[in-house]
C-alpha positions in Angstrom: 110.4 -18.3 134.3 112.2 -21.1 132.3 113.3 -20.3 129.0 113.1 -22.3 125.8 115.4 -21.4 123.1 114.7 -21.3 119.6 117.7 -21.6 117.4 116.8 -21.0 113.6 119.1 -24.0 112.1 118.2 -22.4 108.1 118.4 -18.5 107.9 117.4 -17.0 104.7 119.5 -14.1 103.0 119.7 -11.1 105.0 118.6 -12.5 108.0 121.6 -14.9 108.5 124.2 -12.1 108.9 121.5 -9.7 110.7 120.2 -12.6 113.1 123.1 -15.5 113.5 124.9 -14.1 116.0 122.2 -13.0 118.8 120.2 -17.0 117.7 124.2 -18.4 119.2 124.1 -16.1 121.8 121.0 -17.3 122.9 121.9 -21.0 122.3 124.8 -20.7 124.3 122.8 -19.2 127.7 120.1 -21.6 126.6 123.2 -24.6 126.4 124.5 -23.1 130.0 120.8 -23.5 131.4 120.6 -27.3 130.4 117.2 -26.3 128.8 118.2 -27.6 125.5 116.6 -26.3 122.3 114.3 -26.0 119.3 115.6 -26.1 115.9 113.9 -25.1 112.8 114.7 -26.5 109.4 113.9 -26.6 105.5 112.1 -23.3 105.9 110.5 -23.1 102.3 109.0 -19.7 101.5 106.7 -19.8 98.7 104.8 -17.0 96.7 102.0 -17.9 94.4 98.0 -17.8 93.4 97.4 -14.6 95.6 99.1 -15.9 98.8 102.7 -16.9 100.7 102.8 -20.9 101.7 105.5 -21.2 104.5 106.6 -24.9 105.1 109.1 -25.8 107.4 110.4 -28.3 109.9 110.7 -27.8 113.8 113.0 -30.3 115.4 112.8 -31.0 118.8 115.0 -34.0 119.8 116.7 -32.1 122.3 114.2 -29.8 124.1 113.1 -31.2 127.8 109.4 -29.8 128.3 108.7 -29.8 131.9 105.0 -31.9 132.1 102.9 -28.4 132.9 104.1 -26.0 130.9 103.6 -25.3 126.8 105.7 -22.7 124.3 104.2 -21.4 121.1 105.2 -20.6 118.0 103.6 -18.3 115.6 105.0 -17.4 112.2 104.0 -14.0 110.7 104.0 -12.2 107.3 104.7 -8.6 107.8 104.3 -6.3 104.9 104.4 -2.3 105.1 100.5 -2.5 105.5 100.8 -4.5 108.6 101.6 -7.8 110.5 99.2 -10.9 109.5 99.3 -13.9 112.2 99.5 -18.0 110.6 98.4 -20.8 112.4 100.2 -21.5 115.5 102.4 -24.8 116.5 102.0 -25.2 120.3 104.2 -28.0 121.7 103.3 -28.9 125.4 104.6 -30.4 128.3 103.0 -34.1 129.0 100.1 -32.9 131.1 99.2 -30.1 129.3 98.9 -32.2 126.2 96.4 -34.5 128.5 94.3 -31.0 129.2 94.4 -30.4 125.6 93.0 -33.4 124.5 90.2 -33.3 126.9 89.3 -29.3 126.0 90.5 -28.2 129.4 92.9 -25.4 127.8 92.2 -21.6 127.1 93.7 -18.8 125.4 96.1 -19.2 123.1 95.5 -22.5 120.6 92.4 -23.4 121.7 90.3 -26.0 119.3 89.5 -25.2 115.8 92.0 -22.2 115.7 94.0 -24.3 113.0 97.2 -24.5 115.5 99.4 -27.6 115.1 99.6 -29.2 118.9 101.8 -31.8 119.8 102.9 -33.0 123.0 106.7 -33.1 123.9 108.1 -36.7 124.6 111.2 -35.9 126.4 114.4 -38.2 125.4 113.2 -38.9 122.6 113.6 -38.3 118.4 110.6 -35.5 117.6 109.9 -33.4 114.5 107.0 -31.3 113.5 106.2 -30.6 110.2 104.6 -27.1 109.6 102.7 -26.0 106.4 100.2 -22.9 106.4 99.3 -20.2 104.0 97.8 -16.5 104.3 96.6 -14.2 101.7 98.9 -11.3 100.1 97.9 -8.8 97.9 99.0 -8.4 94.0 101.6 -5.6 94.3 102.8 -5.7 97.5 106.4 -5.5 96.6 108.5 -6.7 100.1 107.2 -9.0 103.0 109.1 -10.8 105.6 108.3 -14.1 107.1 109.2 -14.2 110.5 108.3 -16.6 113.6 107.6 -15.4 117.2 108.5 -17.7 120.1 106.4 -17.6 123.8 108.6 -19.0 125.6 105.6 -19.7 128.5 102.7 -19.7 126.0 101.1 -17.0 128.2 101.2 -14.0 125.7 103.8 -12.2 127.8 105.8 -9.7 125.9 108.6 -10.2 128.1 109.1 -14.5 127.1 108.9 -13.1 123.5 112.0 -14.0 121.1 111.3 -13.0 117.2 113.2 -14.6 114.5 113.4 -13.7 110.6 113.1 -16.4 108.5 112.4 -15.1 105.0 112.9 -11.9 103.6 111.1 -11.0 100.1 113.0 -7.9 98.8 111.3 -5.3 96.9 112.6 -6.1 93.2 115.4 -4.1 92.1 114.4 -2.2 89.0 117.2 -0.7 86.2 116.2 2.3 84.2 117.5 2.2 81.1 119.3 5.3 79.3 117.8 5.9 75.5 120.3 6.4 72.7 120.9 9.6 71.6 119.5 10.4 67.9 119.1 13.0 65.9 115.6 14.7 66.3 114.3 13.9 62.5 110.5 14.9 62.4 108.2 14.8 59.6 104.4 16.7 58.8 102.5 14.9 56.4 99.8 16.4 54.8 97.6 16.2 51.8 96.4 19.0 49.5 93.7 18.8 45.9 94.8 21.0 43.2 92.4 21.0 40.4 94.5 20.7 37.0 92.3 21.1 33.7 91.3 18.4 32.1 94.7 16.1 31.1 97.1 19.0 31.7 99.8 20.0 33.9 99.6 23.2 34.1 98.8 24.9 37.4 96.2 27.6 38.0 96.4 29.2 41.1 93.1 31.0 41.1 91.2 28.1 39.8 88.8 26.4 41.4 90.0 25.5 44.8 93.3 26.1 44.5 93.6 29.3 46.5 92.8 27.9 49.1 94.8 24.8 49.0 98.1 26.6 47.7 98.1 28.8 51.0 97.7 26.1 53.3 100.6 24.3 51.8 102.7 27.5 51.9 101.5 28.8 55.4 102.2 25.1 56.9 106.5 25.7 55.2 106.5 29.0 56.6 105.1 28.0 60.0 108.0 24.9 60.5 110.4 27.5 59.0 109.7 30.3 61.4 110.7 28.4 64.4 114.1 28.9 65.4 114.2 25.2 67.0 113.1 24.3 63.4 115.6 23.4 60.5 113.8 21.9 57.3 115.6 18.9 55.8 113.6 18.2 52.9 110.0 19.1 51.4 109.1 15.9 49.0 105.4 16.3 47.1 104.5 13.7 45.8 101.7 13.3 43.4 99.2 10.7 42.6 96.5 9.7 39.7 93.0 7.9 39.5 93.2 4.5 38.2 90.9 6.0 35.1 92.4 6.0 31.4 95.6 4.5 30.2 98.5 3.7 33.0 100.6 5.9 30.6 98.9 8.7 30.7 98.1 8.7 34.7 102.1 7.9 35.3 102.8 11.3 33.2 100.6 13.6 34.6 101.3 12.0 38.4 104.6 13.0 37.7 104.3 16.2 35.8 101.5 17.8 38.1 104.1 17.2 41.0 106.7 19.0 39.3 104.7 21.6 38.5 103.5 22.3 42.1 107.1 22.1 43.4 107.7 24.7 40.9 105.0 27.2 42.4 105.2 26.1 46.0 109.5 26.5 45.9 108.9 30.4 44.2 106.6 31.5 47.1 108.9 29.9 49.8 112.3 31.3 50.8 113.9 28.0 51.4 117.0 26.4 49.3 115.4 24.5 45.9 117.7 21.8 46.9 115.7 21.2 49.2 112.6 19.8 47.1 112.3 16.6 46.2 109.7 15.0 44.0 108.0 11.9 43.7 104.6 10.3 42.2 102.3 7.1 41.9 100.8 7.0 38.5 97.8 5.5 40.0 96.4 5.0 43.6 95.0 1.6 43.6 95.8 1.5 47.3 93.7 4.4 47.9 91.0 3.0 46.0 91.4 -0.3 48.3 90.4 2.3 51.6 87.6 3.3 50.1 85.7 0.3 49.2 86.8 -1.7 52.4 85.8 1.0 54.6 82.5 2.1 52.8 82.1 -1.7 50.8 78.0 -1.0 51.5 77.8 1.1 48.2 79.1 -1.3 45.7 77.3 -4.6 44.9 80.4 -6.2 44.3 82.8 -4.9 46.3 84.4 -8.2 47.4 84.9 -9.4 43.3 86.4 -5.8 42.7 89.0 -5.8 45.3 89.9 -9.8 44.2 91.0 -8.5 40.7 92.5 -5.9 42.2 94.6 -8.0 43.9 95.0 -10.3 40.9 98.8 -9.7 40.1 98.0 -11.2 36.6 96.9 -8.1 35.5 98.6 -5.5 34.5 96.8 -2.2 35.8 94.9 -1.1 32.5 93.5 -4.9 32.3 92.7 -4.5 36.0 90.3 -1.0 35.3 88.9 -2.7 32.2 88.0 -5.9 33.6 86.3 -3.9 36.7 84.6 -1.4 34.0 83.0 -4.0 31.7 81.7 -6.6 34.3 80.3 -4.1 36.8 79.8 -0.9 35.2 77.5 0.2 38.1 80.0 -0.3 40.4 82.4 1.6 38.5 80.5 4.5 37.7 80.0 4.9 41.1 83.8 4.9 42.5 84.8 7.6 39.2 82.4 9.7 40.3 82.3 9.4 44.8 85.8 8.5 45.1 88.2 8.7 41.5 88.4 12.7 42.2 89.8 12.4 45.8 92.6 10.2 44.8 93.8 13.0 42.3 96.3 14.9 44.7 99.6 15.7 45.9 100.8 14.9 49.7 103.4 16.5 51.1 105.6 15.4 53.5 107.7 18.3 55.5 111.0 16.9 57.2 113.2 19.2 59.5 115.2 18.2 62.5 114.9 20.2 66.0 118.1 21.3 67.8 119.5 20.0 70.9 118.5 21.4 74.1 119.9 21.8 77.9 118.7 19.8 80.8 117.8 23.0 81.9 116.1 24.0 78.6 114.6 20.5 78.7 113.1 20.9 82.0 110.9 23.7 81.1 109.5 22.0 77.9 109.0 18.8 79.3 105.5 20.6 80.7 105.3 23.2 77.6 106.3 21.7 74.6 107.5 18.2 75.2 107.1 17.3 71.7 110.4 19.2 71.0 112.4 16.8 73.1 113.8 13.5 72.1 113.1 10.2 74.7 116.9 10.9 76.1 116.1 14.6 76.8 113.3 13.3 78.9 115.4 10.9 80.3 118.2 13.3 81.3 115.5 15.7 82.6 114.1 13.2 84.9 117.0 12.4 86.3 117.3 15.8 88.0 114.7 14.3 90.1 114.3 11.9 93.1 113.7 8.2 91.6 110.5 6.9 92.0 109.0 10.7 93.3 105.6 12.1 91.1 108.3 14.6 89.1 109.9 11.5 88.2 107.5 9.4 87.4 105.4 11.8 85.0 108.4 12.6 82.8 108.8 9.0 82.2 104.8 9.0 81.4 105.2 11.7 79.3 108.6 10.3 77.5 106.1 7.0 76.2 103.3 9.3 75.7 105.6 11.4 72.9 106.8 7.9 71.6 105.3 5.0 72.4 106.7 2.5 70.4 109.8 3.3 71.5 111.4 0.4 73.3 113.1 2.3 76.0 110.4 4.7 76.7 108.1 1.7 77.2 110.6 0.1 79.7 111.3 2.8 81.8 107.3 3.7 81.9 107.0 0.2 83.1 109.4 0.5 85.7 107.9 3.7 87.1 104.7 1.3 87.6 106.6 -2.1 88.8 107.9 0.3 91.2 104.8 1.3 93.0 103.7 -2.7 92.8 101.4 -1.6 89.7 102.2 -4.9 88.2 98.7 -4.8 85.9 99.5 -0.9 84.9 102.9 -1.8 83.5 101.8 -4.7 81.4 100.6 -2.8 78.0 104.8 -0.7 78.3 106.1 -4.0 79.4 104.9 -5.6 75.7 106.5 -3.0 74.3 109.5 -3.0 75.9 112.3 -4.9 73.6 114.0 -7.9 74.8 117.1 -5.9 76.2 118.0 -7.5 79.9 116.8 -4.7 81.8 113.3 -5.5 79.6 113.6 -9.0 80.8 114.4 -8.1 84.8 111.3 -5.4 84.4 109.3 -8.4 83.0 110.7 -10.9 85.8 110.0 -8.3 88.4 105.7 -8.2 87.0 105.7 -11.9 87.4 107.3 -11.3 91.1 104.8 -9.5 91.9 101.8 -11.8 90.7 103.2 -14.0 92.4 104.6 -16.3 90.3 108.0 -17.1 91.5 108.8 -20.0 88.9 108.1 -17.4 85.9 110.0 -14.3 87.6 112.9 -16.8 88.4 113.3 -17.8 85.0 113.4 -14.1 83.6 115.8 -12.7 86.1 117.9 -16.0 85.3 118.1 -15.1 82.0 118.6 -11.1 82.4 121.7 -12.2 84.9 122.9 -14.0 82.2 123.1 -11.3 80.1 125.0 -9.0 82.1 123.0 -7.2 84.5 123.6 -7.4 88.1 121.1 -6.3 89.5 118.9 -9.3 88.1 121.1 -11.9 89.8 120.5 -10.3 93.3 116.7 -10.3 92.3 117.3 -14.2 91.2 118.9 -14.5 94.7 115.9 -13.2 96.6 112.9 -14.8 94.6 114.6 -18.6 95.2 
């Protein structure tokens, strides 16, 4: 059987080191033979719109094609799901061509398969140009692009030479370690103490103040019974109705506050340092909820909330003004919505201690919420990258913070890795604009197949210092 070598003129990447030496083996027996040789050139590998585009050049100007015989070449994509056949380029002898022509050939490229067929003119300059395209789906993270060579165009294993001409890596993805913080937390609540009439003094059997004063000293006790617990500061802060003269409101804001810190500090064992007060003499920004939310009530909800926002007024012109040209209006919010913004919120800080990776790895599925983004992060890396442990701890890092920048990244990461380019969009938005953001970012546009974007991105990530986005700029172009 004659042999016809193939010698790849342009390897791509990997494949020059793992292939060059076998092709000039083959070249030289193929030399020693006096067969001469195929050539390919400007191999162009292209990823975009949902498929890969190969375009390259076969050269041919020293290959002698005996008249009856016919080689074929056959590029392939090979992914992990399988091996996908393009179009063929057959190059036959002078009277094979002839049988071509007239429809006299079987088997491989027969009519209408797409094949490029040219006949061989021995002696003399030849070049084929070769463009095809197959589909590939979004996600598939690696593929290779190789060609197969029949040496005798018969299908026989045994005249089979395969050459690698493009290998798509899967990206390189960099987790990124979060910063380690101190664990401040804060519970924000809200209770309604009834005060009489334009006092300050504090009742606690009146009205519904039992009830309120015991949830705001059962919530303390509960944060200060945990031993992972240590409160910071307890700031209440008091507000007023926009009703009667801002005076007035400003004093009793502030006095009611002090006067429930007072109470609340005496039931509580818990330093009186650590109380803070605060007030707003009157809650015009509460009043703004409720007439956006629930604007169907008043007839002119839309004129109330412009003078509201008239910063020409001071706020006693404001409530007059409001009072005296739509007193239906008005008497409506003092009586639906005045009494709810007469309260106190408080706002419980306290810090949570450090824990172990080994303490860390049992509260990750009990009580994550005790553990900061780099707890998570540690914890997870007791595991096997890219494994289901893995993955979920990074899931439940951006669940317990998700605006966090790094929890976002390495969330998207877990997805890029697994080609779920559309599942790590929303973390890659969040993500910051750190260079391992921009190589995550590079590496969803890599697998959407647009190579221009993803080039751009891992340009600019290598720029900035990370490695690993250079050897991803290396195998996108």
């Amino acid at each position: 059987m004659k042999q016809y070598i193939l010698t790849l003129a342009c390897l791509i990447g990997t494949a020059a080191s793992a292939f060059g030496q076998s092709a000039a083996q083959r070249l030289d027996r193929g030399s020693r033979m006096g067969r001469g040789a195929v050539s390919v050139t400007d191999v162009s590998v292209n990823r975009g719109e949902g498929r890969v585009t190969v375009d390259m050049s076969l050269n041919l100007d020293s290959l002698r094609m005996p008249v009856n015989e016919r080689m074929v070449y056959t590029p392939q994509l090979r992914t992990a799901a399988g091996t996908v056949d393009m179009p063929q380029i057959v190059i036959n002898g002078r009277r094979q061509q002839v049988m071509y022509r007239r429809g006299e050939t079987s088997g491989v490229a027969a009519r209408g398969d797409g094949a490029t067929v040219v006949g061989r003119r021995n002696g003399k300059p030849q070049t084929v140009s070769y463009s095809a395209a197959v589909p590939i789906t979004d996600g598939t993270t690696a593929y290779d692009v190789w060609i197969r060579e029949d040496l005798c165009g018969c299908g026989d294993s045994l005249a089979m030479n395969d050459y690698l001409l493009s290998r798509r890596s899967k990206p390189l993805l960099v987790y990124m370690r979060p910063e380690a913080s101190p664990k401040l937390v804060h519970l924000d609540k809200t209770a309604y103490i009834d005060y009489p009439v334009d006092r300050t003094e504090l009742h606690p059997d009146y009205r519904r103040n039992p009830a309120e004063l015991d949830s705001i000293v059962r919530t303390i006790n509960q944060v200060k019974a945990d031993p992972n617990y240590t409160i910071r500061k307890i700031d209440i802060h008091g507000f007023a109705s926009p009703e009667s003269p801002y005076e007035h409101n400003d004093y009793l804001a502030r006095e009611r506050a002090k006067t429930l810190k007072d109470y609340v500090s005496r039931l509580v064992d818990i330093d009186a340092g650590v109380f803070t007060v605060s007030h707003t003499a009157e809650d015009w920004d509460g009043l703004v909820s409720y007439i956006r939310s629930d604007r169907s009530k008043l007839a002119h909800g839309s004129e109330i909330l412009d003078i509201i926002a008239d910063a020409r007024l001071d706020p006693d012109a404001r409530e007059w003004k409001i009072k005296t040209a739509y007193p239906d209006d008005y008497r409506y919010m003092l009586r639906t919505w005045y009494p709810a913004l007469r309260r106190s919120d408080y706002h419980v800080w306290y810090t949570i201690r450090p824990f172990t990776v080994d303490e860390a790895r049992e509260l990750v599925k009990t009580r994550p919420q005790l553990l900061s983004v780099e707890e998570m992060y540690l914890v997870a890396q007791t595991c096997e990258p890219g494994s289901p442990e893995f993955n979920e701890i990074m899931e439940v890092a951006v669940r317990m913070f998700p605006d966090d920048p790094t929890a976002n990244l390495n969330a998207a990461c877990t997805r890029l890795d697994t080609g779920d380019a559309d599942g790590a969009k929303p973390y890659l938005d969040k993500a910051g604009s750190s260079a391992h953001a921009l190589n995550a970012r590079a590496a969803y546009w890599q697998l959407k197949g647009d190579d221009a974007r993803a080039a751009e991105l891992y340009r600019q990530a290598a720029q900035a210092g990370l490695g690993e986005a250079a050897t991803n700029l290396d195998n996108v172009e």
